[in-house]
C-alpha positions in Angstrom: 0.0 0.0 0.0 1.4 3.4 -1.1 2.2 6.0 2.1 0.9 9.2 2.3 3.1 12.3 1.4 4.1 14.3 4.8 4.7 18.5 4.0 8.0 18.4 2.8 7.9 15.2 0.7 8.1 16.5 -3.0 8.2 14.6 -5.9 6.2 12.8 -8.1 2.6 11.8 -6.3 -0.7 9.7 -7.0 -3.7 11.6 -6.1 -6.1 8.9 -4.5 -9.2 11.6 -3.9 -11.2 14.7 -5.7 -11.6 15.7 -8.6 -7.8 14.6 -9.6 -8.0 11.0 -8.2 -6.1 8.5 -10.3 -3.8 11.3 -11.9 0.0 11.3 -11.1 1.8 14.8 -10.9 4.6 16.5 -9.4 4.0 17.7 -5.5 6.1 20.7 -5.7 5.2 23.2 -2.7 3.2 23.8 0.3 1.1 26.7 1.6 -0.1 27.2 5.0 -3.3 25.7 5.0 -2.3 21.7 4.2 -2.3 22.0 0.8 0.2 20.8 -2.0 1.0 22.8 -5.1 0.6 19.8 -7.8 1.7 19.8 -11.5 -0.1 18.2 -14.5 0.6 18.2 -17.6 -2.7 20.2 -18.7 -2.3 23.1 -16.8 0.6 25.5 -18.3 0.8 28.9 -19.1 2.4 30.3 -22.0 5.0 33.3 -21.1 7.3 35.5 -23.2 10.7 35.0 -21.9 13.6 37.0 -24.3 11.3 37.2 -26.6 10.8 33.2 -27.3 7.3 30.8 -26.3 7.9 29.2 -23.2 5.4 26.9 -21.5 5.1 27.2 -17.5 3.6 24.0 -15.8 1.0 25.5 -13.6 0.2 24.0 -10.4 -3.0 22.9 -8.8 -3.2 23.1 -5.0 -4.7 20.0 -4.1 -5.2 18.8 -0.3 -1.9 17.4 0.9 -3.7 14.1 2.1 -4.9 12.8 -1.0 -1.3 12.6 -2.0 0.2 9.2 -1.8 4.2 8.2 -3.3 5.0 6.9 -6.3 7.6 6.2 -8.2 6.3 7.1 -11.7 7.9 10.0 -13.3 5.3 12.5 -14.9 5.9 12.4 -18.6 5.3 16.4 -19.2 8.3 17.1 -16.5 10.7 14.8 -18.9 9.2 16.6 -22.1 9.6 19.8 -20.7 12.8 19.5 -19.3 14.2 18.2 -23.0 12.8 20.8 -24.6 14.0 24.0 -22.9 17.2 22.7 -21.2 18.7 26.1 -21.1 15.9 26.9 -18.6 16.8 23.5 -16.5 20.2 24.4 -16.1 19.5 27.7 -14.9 16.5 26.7 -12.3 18.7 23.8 -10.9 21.3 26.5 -10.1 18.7 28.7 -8.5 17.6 25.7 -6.5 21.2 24.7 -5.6 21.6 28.6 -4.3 18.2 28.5 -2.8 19.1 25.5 -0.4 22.4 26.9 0.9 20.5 29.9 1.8 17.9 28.1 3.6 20.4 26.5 4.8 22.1 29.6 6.4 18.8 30.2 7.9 19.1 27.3 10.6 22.5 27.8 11.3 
């Protein structure tokens, strides 16, 4: 039996309730009220970016509950990461910085 996802947890995530139930996505981000910021494929948001197309995933806040593990990658994360891999390279470095400075944080 798949484990529920505790607030911290992110990654790729089988909803098993609402109107997403069956769907896997990417668990991504929390707010304040229990629920997870979820990705799927059909929600994305086309913005301008030096002046070329660029397709933003947008997420679904869905409650944190009806999120169980799994380890199926979402297909739209692996398109979208081949396809703009100039944009990969500079979110994992923002990422990489944004860790050490939480990290600084709790020191």
């Amino acid at each position: 039996m798949a484990e529920r996802v505790r607030k911290g947890e992110y990654g790729p995530v089988l909803v098993v309730k609402g109107k997403h139930k069956g769907r896997v996505g990417y668990y991504d981000d929390d707010d304040d009220s229990g629920c997870a910021f979820v990705f799927f494929d059909d929600a994305v948001k086309d913005i301008g970016v030096c002046g070329e197309s660029l397709l933003i995933p947008m997420p679904d806040q869905i409650n944190r509950r009806w999120l169980h593990h799994t380890a199926v990658t979402p297909l739209f994360l692996e398109r979208w990461k081949r396809e703009y891999p100039q944009f990969v390279f500079y979110i994992n470095g923002f990422m990489r910085d944004w860790a050490r400075y939480e990290s600084s944080l709790a020191d």
